[in-house]
Structures are given as C-alpha cells and as structure tokens.
C-alpha positions as CSV (number, residue, x, y, z in Angstrom):
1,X,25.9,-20.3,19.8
2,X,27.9,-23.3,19.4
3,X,29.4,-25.5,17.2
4,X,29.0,-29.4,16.3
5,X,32.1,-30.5,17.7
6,X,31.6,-28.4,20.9
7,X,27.7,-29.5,21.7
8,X,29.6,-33.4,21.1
9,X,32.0,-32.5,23.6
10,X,28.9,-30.9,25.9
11,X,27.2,-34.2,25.6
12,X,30.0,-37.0,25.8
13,X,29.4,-38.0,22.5
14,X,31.2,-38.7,18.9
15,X,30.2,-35.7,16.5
16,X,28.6,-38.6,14.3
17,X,26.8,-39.8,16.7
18,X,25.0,-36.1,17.8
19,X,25.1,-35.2,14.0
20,X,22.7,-38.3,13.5
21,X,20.8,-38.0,16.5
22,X,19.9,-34.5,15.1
23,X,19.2,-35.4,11.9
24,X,17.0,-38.3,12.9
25,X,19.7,-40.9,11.2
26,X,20.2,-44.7,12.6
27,X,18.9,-45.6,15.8
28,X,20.1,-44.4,19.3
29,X,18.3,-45.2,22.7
30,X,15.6,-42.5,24.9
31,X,18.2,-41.4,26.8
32,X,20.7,-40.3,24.4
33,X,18.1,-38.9,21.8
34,X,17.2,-36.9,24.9
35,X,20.5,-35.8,26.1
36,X,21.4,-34.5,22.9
37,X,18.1,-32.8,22.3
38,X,18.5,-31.2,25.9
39,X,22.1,-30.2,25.5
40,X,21.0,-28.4,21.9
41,X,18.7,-26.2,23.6
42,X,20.7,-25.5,26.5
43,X,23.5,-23.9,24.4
44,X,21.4,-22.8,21.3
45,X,23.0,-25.3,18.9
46,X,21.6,-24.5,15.5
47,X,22.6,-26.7,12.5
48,X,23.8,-25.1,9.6
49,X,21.9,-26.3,6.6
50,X,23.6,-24.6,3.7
51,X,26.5,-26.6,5.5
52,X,24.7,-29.7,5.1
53,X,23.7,-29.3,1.5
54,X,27.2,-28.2,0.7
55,X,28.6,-31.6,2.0
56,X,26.2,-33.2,0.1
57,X,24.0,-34.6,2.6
58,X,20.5,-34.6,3.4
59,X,18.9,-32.3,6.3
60,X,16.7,-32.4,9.2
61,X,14.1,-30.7,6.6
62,X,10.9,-32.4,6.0
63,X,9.1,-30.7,3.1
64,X,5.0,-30.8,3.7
65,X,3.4,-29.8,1.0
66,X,-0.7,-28.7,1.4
67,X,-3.0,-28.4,-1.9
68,X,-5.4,-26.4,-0.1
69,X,-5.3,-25.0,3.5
70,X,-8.6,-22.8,3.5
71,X,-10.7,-26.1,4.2
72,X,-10.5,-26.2,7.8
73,X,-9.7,-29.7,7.8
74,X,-6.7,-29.9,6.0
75,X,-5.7,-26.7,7.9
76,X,-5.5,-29.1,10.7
77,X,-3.9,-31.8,9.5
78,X,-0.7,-29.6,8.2
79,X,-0.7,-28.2,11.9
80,X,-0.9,-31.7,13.2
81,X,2.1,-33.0,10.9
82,X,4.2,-29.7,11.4
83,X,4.1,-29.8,15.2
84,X,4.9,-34.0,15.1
85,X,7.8,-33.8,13.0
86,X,9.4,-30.9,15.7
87,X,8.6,-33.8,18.8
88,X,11.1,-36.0,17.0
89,X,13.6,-33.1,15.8
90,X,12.7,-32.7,12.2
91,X,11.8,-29.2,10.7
92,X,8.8,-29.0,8.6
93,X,9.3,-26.4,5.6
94,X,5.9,-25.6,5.0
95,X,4.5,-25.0,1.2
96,X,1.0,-24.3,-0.5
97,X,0.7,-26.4,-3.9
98,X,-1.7,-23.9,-5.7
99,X,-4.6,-27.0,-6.9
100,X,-5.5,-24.6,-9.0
101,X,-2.2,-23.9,-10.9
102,X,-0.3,-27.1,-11.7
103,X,2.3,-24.9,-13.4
104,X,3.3,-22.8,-9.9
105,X,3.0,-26.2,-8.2
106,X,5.8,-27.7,-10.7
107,X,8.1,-24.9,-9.5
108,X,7.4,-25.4,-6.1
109,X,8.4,-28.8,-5.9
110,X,11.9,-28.3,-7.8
111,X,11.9,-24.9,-5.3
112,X,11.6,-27.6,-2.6
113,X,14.0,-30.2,-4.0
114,X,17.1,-27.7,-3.8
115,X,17.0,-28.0,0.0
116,X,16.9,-31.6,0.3
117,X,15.0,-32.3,2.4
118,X,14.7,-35.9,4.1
119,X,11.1,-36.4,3.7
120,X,8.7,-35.0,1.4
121,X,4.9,-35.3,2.7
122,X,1.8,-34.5,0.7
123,X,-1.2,-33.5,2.3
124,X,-3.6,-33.7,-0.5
125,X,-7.5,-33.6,-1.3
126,X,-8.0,-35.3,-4.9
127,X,-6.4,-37.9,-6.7
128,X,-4.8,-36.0,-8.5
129,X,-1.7,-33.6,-6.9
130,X,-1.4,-30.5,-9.3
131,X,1.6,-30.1,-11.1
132,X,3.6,-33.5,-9.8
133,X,4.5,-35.2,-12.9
134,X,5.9,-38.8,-12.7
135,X,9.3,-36.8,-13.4
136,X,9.0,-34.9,-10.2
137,X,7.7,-38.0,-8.1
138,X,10.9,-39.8,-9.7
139,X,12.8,-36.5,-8.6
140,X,11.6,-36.3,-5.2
141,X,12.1,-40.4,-4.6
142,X,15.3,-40.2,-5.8
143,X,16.2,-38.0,-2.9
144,X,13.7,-38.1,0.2
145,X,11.4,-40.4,1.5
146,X,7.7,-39.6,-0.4
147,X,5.0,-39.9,1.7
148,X,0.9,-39.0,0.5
149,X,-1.4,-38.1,3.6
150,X,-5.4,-38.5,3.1
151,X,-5.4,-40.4,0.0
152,X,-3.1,-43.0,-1.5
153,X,-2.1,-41.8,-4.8
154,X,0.6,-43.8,-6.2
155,X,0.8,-47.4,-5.4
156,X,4.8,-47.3,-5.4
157,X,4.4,-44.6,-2.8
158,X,4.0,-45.0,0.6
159,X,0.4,-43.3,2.1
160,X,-1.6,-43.0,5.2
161,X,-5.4,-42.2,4.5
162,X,-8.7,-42.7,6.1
163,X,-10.6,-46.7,5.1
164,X,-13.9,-43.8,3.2
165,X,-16.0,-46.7,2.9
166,X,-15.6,-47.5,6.2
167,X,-17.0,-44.0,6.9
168,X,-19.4,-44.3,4.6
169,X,-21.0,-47.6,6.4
170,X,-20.5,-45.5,9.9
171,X,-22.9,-42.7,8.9
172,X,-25.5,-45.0,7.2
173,X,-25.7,-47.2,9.8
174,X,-26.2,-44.4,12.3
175,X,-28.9,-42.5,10.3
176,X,-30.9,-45.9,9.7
177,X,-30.6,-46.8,13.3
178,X,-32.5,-43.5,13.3
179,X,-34.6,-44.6,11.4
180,X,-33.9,-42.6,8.5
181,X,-34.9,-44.3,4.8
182,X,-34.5,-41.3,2.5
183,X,-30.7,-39.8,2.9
184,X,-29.4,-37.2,0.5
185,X,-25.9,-35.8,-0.3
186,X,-24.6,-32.5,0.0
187,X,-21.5,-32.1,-2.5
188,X,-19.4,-30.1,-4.6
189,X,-20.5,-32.1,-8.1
190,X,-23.9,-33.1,-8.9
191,X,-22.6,-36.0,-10.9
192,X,-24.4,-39.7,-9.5
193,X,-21.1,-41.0,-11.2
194,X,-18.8,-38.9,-8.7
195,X,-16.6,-41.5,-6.3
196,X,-18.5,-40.5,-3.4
197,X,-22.2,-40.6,-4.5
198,X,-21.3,-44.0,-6.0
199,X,-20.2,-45.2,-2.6
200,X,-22.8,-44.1,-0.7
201,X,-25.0,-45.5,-3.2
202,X,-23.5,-49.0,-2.7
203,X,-23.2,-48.6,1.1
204,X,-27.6,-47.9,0.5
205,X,-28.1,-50.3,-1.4
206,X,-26.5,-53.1,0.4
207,X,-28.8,-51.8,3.6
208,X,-31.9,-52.4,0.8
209,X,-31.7,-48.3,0.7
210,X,-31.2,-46.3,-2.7
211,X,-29.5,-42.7,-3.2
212,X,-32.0,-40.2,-5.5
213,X,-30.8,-38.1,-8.2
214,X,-32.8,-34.9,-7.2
215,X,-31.5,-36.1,-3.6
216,X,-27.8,-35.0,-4.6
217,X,-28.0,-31.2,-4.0
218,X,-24.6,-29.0,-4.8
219,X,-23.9,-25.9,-6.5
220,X,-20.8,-25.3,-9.2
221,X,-17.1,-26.3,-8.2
222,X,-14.9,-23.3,-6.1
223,X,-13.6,-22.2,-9.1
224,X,-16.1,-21.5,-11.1
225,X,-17.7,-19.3,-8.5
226,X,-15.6,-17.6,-6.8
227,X,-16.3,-16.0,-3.6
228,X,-20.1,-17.0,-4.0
229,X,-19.6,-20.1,-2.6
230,X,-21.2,-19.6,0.7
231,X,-24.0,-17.4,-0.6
232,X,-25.1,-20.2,-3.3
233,X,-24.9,-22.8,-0.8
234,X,-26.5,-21.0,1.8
235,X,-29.6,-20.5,-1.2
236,X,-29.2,-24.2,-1.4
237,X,-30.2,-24.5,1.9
238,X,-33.4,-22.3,1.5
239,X,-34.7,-23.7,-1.3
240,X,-34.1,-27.4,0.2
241,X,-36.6,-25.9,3.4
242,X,-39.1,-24.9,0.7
243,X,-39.5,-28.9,-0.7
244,X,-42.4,-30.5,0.6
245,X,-40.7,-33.8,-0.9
246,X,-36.8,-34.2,0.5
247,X,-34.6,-36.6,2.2
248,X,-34.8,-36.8,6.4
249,X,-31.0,-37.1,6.5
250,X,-28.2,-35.5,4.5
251,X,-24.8,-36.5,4.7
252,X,-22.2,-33.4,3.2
253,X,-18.7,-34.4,1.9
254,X,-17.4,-31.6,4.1
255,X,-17.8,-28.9,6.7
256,X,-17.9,-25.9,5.3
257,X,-20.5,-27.0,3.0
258,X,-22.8,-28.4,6.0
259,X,-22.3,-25.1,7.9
260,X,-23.5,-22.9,5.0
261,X,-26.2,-25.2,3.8
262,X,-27.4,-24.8,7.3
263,X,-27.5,-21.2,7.3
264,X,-30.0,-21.0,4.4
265,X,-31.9,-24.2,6.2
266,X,-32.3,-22.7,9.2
267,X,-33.0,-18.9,8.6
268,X,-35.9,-20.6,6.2
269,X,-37.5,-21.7,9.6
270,X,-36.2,-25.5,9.1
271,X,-35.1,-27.4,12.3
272,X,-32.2,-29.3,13.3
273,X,-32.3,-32.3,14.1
274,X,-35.9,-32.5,14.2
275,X,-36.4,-31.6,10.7
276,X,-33.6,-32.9,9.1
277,X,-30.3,-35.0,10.2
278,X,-26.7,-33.7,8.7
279,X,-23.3,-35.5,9.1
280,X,-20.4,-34.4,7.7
281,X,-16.9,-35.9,6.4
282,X,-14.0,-34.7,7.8
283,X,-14.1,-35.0,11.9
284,X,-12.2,-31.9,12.4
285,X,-12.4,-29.6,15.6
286,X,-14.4,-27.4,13.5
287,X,-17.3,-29.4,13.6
288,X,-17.9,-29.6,16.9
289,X,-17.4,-25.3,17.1
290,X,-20.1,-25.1,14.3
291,X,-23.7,-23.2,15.7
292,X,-25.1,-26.4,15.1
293,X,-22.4,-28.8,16.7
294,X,-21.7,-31.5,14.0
295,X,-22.4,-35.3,13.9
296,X,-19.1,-35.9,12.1
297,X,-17.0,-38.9,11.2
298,X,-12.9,-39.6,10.1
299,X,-10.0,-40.1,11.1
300,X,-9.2,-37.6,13.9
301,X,-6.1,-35.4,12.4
302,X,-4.1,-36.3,15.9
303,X,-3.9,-40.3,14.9
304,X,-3.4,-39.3,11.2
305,X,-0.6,-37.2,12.0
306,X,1.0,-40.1,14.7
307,X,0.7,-43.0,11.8
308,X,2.2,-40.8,9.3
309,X,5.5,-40.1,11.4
310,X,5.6,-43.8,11.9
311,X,5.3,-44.5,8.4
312,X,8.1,-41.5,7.7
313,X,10.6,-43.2,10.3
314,X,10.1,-46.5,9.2
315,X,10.8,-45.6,5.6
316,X,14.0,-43.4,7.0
317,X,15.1,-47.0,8.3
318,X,14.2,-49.0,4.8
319,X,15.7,-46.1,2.9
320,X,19.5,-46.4,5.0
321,X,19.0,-50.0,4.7
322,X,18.9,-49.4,0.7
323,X,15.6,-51.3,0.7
324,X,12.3,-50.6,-1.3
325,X,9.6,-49.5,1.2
326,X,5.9,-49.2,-0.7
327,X,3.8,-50.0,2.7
328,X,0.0,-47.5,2.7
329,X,-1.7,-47.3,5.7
330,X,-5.1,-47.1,5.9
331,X,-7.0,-45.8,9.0
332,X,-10.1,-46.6,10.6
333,X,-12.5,-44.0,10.7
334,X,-14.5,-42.6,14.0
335,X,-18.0,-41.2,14.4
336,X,-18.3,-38.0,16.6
337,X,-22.1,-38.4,17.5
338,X,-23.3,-34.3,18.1
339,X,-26.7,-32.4,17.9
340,X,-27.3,-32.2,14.3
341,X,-28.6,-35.7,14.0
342,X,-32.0,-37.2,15.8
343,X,-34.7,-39.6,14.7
344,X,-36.4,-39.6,11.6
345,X,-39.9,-37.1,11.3
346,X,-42.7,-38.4,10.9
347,X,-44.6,-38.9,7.9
C-alpha cells in the first residue's frame, strides 16, 4: 500500500492533480486519467475516506439509493448504475430506501449524508420517494449533486427517465398493426383514474380505440397482500381464460405481473400468442428469460445507466463552476418484439 504523495511521485504528477483525477474533479485528458488509474492499481493505492471527510472535502462516494430492488427491473438498473460509476472511478455506496417505511428511509438518507458523498442518485418507482422531505432534498443539494433515475420528481432536480407515452404509442401501435381492437391492462390498481390506465386510454382513443373498465384486471397493492401476490395473480390469469368476453391483447405495467398472470392463463389451457397478446413495461433482461419470452418495451437499463453518468458529470462540472444545473433527460423508449404477441383471433 501506498500513500498520495508516493502514487504522484509513481505517476509524474502534482498530488492535486492525481487527488482530482481520483476523485473525478476538473477535467484532465484520456491519457492521464488513465495513467493514474493504472498506476493506482499497480501499487494498491486506496484513498482514505475518513481522511477526506476530516479535511472537509467531498469523496469519490456516489450514494445510489433503490426504493425497491425485488422488481427485477430496477434490480438491473442499480447494477447498471453501480458498475458505471466504477468505469469512471467513482464508488457507488449502495442503499435500500424501505417504500414502505418513510421513517427508516429518513434515517437512511441523513445515514448517507455523513459520508459525503459527491453524488446522490435515486433510483425510484413512484412519484413519490419515501421519507425525502424537501428538508432532506435541501440537505442532500446542499452537499452532492441530486440526481432522480426513472422518473423526474422534482423539477429543480436533475432526472433521466424513460418518454412513458412514447411507450405507450409503441405497444398500441404494434398490437393494432396486429390487428388487435380490444386491449386490456394488467396492473397493480384497478382505478381507470390511475396515470397509466389514463394514458393508455388517450394513446386508444387517439387510434379511434377505447380502454374498458372490466378490461383493467389487477388484484390488491403488494402490501396489502403479502406473499400472495403471485398466487392471486396467477387466479387472475385463470379466471381471465374462463371469459368468453375479454380483450385479444393485454398490455401489463410490469414483468412479474405478466409472468404470473401467464401461469394461471396458461395452465387454464389458454394459448400464447394465439389466444391472447401480452406486452410488458419494463424491457429488462428478464423478459426475454420468461417461459413465454416477452414482447417488451423501455428504455434498455444499459442506455439509462450511460445518460445518467453523463448527466452526473456534467452537473459535477456546473456544480465547481458554482452554477445552477436543473437539466432532465428524457429517453426514448424501445420495443423488444418476442413470442408473446401474434395477430388478433378471430371472431
């Protein structure tokens, strides 16, 4: 092991010059981000980081914050984001935001704070990010660079997230090039007011289409269910095989709901695709390992994790330049065309 002023000595360098190379501070050419990088693992440099905080300055810490991990998706994206922040010498500290528990969440992020980290990235699910108050939001941008990943939350903050509508007009268009007239909605709400039944009832309608009450199947929210989930869903998808009157299509806001809908569909005798169509949200890698191999569409979690470590470096640069930085990105969705969508039946 090795000190600072020895690995600047290794590399030819001023110790301010490695120290901000390391900590991703200023901007420095390929060659020497690469020296230094090279001449750190050679000799096993290890910065100290209760050395940092006790100086007062920031780390190479970015803190990424998940409100849920057991959805495959977002599983992926945290991976995604963890493994591109370590390409450009940043350390992801890694933490679970319990959705569920707004008052553990509220500890986490002052937990998070005392590190300082650089950057502070939210992978989140809902508009709503348990337990960040506008205190901690204040907190955090006081002291790190706030970024929200899958849905822009604050306008102040920065954001990358998927263009949904965008989605939304990819899988219609598909199904009705199908010819598919009737399409349903798997969800986790069976409320027609819920922000993604009302868009796919606009997307519909402006195709001269219409979304059907009784053709918005779900079962209760996570928590009030428990470890049922799959099993009601997977009755869901029975019972849906028994209606002589039902959509051609469905289109489920995620995978794990399309997967155990199609359990109950399927051991109920129904047929895929030649029975009924299913796309989901959420083009993870999961969908293409399901038994039925998923028509899926979003923003691959590779590109979301890319545009989001632009967006961090760029507001690293705003931030040393003492300017405001508020930029959201929003991404343009993909379809992943599998086997769990064909032509309409016939009549």
């Amino acid at each position: 092991m090795i000190g600072l002023k020895q690995l600047s000595r290794e590399c030819g360098l001023s110790t301010s010059t490695v120290s901000n190379v390391l900590s991703s501070r200023g901007r420095h050419s390929q060659a020497t981000r690469e020296r230094v990088f090279a001449m750190a693992k050679q000799y096993g440099y290890t910065p100290s980081r209760l050395a940092s905080s006790l100086c007062g300055k920031t780390s190479s810490t970015v803190a990424v914050l998940a409100t849920d991990i057991t959805h495959p998706y977002y599983a992926e994206v945290l991976d995604s984001v963890a493994r591109a922040l370590l390409k450009i010498g940043l350390e992801p500290m890694v933490g679970i935001a319990p959705w569920d528990n707004p008052e553990e969440a509220g500890k986490l992020y002052k937990s998070f704070l005392s590190w300082r980290p650089r950057g502070f990235l939210l992978i989140t699910f809902g508009e709503v990010i348990p337990g960040l108050t506008a205190e901690h939001v204040e907190q955090v941008q006081k002291n790190a660079v706030l970024i929200t990943i899958n849905r822009a939350v604050w306008k102040e903050c920065p954001a990358v997230y998927p263009d949904n509508r965008r989605s939304m007009e990819l899988v219609v268009d598909h199904l009705t090039a199908l010819n598919h007239r009737r399409i349903g909605f798997l969800n986790l709400s069976s409320r027609p007011e819920c922000y993604r039944t009302r868009l796919l009832n606009d997307v519909l309608t402006s195709r001269g289409l219409a979304l059907r009450t009784d053709d918005i199947l779900s079962r209760p929210l996570p928590e009030e269910i428990g470890e049922d989930a799959a099993g009601l869903w997977f009755d869901l998808g029975k019972e849906f095989a028994a209606r002589t009157d039902r959509p051609t299509a469905l289109i489920s806001r995620s995978e794990p709901l399309a997967n155990w809908f199609l359990g109950g569909f399927l051991s109920a005798g129904g047929r895929v695709p030649s029975d009924l169509s299913i796309i989901t949200h959420n083009n993870s890698r999961n969908a293409g390992m399901a038994s039925v191999p998923l028509t899926a569409v979003g923003v691959p979690t590779g590109r979301l994790a890319e545009q989001t470590i632009e967006l961090l470096q760029e507001a690293f640069s705003r931030r040393e330049a003492g300017e405001a930085f508020q930029k959201q990105v929003q991404l343009e969705p993909e379809l992943r065309v599998r086997m769990s969508t064909g032509p309409a039946r016939c009549p």
